[in-house]
Every structure is written in C-alpha cells, then in structure tokens.
N, C-alpha and C positions, 0 to 999 in steps of 0.2 A: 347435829348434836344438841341442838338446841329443844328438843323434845323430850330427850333425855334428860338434861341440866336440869330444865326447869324446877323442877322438883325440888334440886339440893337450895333454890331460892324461894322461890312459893311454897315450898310445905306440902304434905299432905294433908287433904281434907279430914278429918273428922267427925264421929256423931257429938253432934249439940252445937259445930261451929258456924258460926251465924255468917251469911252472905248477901252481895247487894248486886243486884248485876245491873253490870258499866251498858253493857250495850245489851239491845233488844237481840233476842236468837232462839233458835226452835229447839226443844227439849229431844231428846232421844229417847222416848218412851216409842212401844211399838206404833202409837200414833203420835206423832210430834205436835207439840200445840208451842207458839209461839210465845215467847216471856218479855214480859218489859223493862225497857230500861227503866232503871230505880227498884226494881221491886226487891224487896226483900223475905230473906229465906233462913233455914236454919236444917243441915245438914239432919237425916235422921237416920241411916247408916249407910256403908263404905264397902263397896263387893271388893273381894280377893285384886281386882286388874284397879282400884281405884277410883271406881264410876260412882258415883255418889246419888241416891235417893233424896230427895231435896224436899222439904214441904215451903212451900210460897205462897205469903199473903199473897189474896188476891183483890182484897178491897181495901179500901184507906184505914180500916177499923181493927184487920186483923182477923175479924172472924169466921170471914172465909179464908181456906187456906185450899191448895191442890199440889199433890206430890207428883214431883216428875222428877224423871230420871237424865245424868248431866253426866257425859263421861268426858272422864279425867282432863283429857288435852281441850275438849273445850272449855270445862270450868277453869282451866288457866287463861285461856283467852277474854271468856265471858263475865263471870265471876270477877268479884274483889271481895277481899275480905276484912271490915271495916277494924277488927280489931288486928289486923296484921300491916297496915299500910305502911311501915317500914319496908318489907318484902315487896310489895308493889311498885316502890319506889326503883329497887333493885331490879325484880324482871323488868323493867321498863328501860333501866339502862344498859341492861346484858345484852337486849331484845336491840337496842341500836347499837351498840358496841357489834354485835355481831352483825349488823345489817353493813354497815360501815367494812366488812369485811365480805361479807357476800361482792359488794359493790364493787373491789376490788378481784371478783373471780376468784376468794380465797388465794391468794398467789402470794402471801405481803415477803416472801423474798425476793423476788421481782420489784415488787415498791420502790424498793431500797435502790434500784439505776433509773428510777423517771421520776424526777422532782416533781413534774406538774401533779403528779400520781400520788405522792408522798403527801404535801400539800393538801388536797384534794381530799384525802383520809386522816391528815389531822384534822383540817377542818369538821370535816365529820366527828371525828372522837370530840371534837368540843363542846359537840351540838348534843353530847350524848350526858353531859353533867356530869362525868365521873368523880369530877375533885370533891364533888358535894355529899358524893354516896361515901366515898371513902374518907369522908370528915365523921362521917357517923358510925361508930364504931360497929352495931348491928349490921347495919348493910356495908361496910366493908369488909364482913365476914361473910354474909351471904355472896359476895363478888368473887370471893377468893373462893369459896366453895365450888363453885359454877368452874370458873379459871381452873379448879383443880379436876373437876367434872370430864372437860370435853377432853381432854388428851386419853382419858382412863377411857374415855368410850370410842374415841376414834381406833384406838390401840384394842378394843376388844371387838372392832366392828358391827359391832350394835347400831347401827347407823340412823335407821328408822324410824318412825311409827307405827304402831301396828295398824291393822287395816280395821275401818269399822266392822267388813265382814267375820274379824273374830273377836269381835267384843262383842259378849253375851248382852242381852236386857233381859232382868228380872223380873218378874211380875212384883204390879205393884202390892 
C-alpha cells in the first residue's frame, strides 16, 4: 500500500518545483546517467503516470544544467523537496510505522496474544517519532491522510506498483 499512499504524503511533483536529491541514483532516461547526491534540480514538466522531466545543475555555478527524466516512485525515494520538508518528515514516519508492521508479518491481531511481540512493535513505533509529526498540525494531516489511504486501496485491490516495463520515457 505504501506505493500507493505515498502520494496522499509527498505530493505530487510539479512544473517549477524545485528538488535536491538525498541520495546518488541513475535517472531513467533511455540511457541512464547517474545523479548526485546534493544536486539540485527544478521540475520542468510532469507526463500523465507522474514521471517527471527534471533539468539539474550540474556544476557549482548552475550554468550547466542536463534534463533527465525521474519516475514518480523513484523521486519519492530519491528526491526531497526543500520547500516541502514537512512532507518528508511524514513519508519518513509512515515509511517506519509501516516497516514496524511488515516486521510483524502484517498479522497485528495475532500481536495482541505474544507480549514479547507486542513489545517488540511498540518498541518499534517509538523509534518511528510519531508523537512529533502529530504535534505538528501539517504532518498530522498528512499521517491521517496515508491512515485513510491504505484501507481504500487494500479494499480496491490496487495493490501494486506498476512495472517499469509500462512506464513510458519520453523524449527529451
């Protein structure tokens, strides 16, 4: 579900939104070239599935720049976005709040008859800062949005991601 969710947290991208990427990773242009961590970018439009055309400095000055193309589920991994870091804040916590639950095999009715298990996954949930996202009124809406997200998609079976095989690249 969590491929799905994201979104109702992180936002969609848009043209002019400016971006910094957290970690190094290879662009999805027909030929992939590698991007650096730090570099920054600035969205220059957004195809129909949400993949986003990106142009990124590529020297300290700015005045080289190179557009590459960055679909959606990676620029949620890859990507931050410096004027939204509230939202970051959030996918970070939803992202172990749900890990915290993988951990337990998805099963937390079962939790509830083995204490050492129970335990184990608050433990976890503490590790995850929720008290701090829901002191902040923004990302305790974006939390609740997510919480409201995954039941509507487990219940519509959309389960997935799609596959890179049918995400289109557009020419640059």
């Amino acid at each position: 579900h969590e491929y799905h969710c994201l979104e109702e947290v992180l936002g969609k991208l848009q043209a002019n939104t400016k971006v910094r990427v957290r970690e190094e990773f290879m662009s999805d242009d027909e030929e992939p070239v590698a991007i650096a961590k730090g570099t920054a970018g600035k969205v220059v439009r957004v195809d129909g599935q949400g993949d986003a055309l990106i142009k990124f400095t590529v020297d300290e000055v700015g005045e080289e720049v190179a557009k590459h193309w960055v679909f959606r589920e990676k620029g949620w991994k890859f990507l931050e976005l410096p004027e939204r870091m509230v939202r970051h804040q959030a996918a970070k916590m939803v992202k172990c709040l749900d890990k915290c639950v993988l951990d337990q095999s998805c099963n937390m009715l079962e939790i509830q008859k083995f204490p050492k298990k129970l335990k184990k996954y608050e433990a976890c949930m503490k590790k995850c800062k929720m008290e701090q996202c829901r002191s902040n009124e923004e990302c305790a809406e974006l939390f609740q949005a997510y919480a409201s997200c995954k039941p509507r998609i487990h219940q519509s079976g959309e389960c997935s991601p799609r596959s890179k095989l049918t995400s289109g690249t557009a020419e640059l």
